[in-house]
C-alpha angles and dihedrals in degrees: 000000000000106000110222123252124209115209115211134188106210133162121235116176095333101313129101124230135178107214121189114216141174082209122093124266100259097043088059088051097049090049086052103039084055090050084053094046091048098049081042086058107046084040088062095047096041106026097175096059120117112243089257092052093050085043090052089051101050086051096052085045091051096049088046089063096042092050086054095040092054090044091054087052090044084059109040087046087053089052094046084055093049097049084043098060091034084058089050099048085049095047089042089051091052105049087043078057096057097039091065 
């Protein structure tokens, strides 16, 4: 079965791009709309810079965020599987406790 693929002009520091996506229309633009708020953002910072330096930057900046973002999740998974299996071992003393 061919998947669909959206094709989507879309405007990212300056430049235009066609990007082709299985993924709907909005969601492209808003992916994009964050890379072009994030180069903004480092050309503002950093004005001199080339277009691939800045690029280089927001990229660095964007992984950053995602790396913190999926360590966040890591955690809060690890302390949903804690509080899970302390739940367990309650509910399992408990009905030990009325079995007997």
């Amino acid at each position: 079965m061919e998947r669909h693929m959206n094709r989507v002009r879309v405007n990212i520091y300056g430049e235009e791009y066609t990007i082709r996506s299985e993924g709907d229309e909005e969601y492209i633009r808003q992916v994009a709309g964050y890379v072009d708020r994030k180069m903004r953002e480092i050309a503002e910072k950093a004005p001199n810079k080339s277009h691939a330096r800045v690029a280089i930057l927001a990229a660095l900046n964007i992984t950053d965020e995602y790396f913190a973002e999926r360590s966040k999740e890591k955690e809060g998974l690890q302390n949903l599987e804690e509080r899970a299996s302390t739940i367990i071992s309650l509910l399992d003393e408990k009905l030990s406790d009325a079995v007997e």
